[in-house]
N, C-alpha and C positions, 0 to 999 in steps of 0.2 A: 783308211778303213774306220779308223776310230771315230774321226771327223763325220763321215759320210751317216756311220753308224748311229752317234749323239745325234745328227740332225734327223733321222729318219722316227729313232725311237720316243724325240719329244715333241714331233709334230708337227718338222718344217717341210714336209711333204703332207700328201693326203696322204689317206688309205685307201688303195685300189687305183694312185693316180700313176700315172706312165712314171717311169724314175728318168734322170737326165741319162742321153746319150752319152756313148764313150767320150766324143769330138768335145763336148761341152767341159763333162769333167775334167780333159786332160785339159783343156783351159783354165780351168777355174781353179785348180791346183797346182800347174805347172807341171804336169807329173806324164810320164811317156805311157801310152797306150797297154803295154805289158803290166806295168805297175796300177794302173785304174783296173785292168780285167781280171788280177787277182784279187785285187780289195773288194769289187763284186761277188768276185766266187765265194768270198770268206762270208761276205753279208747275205748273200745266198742259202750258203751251210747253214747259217745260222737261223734261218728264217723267216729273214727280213724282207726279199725280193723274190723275187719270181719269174722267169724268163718265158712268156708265152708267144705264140706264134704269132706273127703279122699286129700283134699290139707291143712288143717289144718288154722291156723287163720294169713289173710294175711293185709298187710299195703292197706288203702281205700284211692283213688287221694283226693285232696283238693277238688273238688266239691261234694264230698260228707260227708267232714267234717259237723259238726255242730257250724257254726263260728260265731253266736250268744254266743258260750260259751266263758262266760270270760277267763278261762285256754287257750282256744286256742288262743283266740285272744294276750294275752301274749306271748304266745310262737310265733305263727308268726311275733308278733315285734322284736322278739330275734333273727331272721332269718337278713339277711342281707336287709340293708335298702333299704325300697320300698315305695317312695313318691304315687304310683300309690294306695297303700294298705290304705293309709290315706286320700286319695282321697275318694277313697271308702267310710270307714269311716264319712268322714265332708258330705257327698251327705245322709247317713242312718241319720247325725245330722239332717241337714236342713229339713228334710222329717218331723223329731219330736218333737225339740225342738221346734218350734214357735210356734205349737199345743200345748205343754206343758205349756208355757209361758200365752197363751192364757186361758188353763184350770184353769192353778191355778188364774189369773188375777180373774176368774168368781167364783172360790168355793174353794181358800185355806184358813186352818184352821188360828186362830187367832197365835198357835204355829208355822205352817207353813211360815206365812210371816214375824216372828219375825226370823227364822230360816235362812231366802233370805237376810231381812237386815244384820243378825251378818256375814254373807258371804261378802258380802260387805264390813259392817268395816272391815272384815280382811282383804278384799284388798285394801283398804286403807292404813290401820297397814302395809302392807307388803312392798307400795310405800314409807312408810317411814324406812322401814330396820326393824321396828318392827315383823315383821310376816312370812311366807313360802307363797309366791305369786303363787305359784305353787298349795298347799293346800287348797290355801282360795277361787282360781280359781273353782277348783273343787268341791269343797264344797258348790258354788253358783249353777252351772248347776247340781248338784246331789239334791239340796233344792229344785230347780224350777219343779223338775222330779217327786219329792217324791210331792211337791204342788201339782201337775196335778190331784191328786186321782184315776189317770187310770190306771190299775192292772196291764196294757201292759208295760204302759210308767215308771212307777215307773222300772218294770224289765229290762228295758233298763241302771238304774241308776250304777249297778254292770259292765256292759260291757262300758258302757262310762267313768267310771272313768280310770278302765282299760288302755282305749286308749288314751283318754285324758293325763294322765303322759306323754306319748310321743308325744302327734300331739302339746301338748300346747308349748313345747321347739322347736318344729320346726317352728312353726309358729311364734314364736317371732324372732326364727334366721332372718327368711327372712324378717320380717318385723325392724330387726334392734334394737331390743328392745330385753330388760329381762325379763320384766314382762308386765301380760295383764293391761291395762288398766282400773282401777277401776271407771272409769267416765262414760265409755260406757258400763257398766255393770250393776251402778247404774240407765240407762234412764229405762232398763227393768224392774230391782227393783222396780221404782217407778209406774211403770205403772200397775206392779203384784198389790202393797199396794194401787193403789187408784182406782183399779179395772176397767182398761180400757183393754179388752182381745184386742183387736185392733193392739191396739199401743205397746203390750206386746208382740205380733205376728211380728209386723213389724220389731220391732226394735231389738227383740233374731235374726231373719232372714236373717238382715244386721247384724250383729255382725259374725253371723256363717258362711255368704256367703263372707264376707272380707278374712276370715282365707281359705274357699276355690277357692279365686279368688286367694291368694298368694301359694296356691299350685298347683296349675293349671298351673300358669305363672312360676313357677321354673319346672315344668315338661314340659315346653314348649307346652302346650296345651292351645287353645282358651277357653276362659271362657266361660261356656255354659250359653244361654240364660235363663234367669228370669222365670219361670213359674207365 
């Protein structure tokens, strides 16, 4: 599935072009019939294929992928680099992180914000060489998400980590740096544990709109106004 999947999303088929027969794949994989017709189904669910009549099951354009799904969204990063795709990306952040930030500020559990702190020390651990700055990045905005208790927003935490691995290394290129900044990490922290959704809103907001003011300005596009 994964296979079939990379090859479909970076362009080793057409778009709209017939996809291979069962008989081929199970060739070209080595794989029994049952096992090819569910890796179909799965690439199907997901948006990729289409099974029409008397033309057989064909490759579906990107807009009608389902790009919510984490797999896709990996394999698009795997395609050749597209500043404009992380764009995208940082704009679905900003839409939910600060609400996130906000939610858990008002109703996360006593585990929950013990969960945002140890994220932090480990970006701290990680400014000192102790830790994977990268990991402990992630492991913050995946805490604040799971904090929120909203059934939407926690689902958002599988497809952001996803993209995250790569927009966090880009956005550090351009800003010149290795690692994120454990100091402006910690102002949200603080504001989730001392339960100010406010100031928990504002300042995830600025954090996530810094990273897309610096991609914006590398793809030579004006920074879009503040809602």
């Amino acid at each position: 599935m994964h296979d079939l999947g990379r090859a479909i999303v970076t362009e080793q088929f057409s778009r709209g072009s017939p996809f291979p027969v069962e008989a081929e794949l199970c060739q070209r994989f080595g794989a029994s019939r049952p096992v090819v017709r569910e890796a179909v189904k799965m690439l199907t669910a997901k948006g990729l294929l289409v099974a029409r009549q008397r033309k057989g099951t064909l490759v579906r354009p990107e807009a009608q992928w389902n790009l919510l799904d984490p797999d896709i969204l990996k394999w698009m990063l795997e395609r050749d680099f597209s500043i404009d795709l992380l764009i995208d990306f940082t704009e679905i952040r900003i839409a939910i992180e600060p609400r996130a930030a906000a939610r858990a500020a008002e109703g996360a559990t006593g585990p929950q914000r013990r969960a945002i702190v140890h994220a932090i020390e480990r970006m701290f651990a990680a400014e000192r060489g102790e830790e994977d700055s990268l990991a402990a990045d992630i492991a913050f905005h995946t805490a604040v998400l799971e904090a929120s208790n909203n059934r939407f927003m926690r689902q958002f935490a599988d497809l952001s980590e996803t993209a995250l691995r790569f927009s966090i290394r880009q956005t550090n290129a351009y800003k010149g740096v290795t690692r994120a900044s454990a100091m402006e990490h910690k102002v949200i922290a603080d504001a989730i544990v001392e339960g100010d959704p406010g100031r928990a809103a504002r300042q995830m907001r600025s954090l996530i709109q810094a990273a897309l003011d610096l991609l914006l300005e590398a793809a030579g596009h004006r920074p879009f106004p503040e809602v």
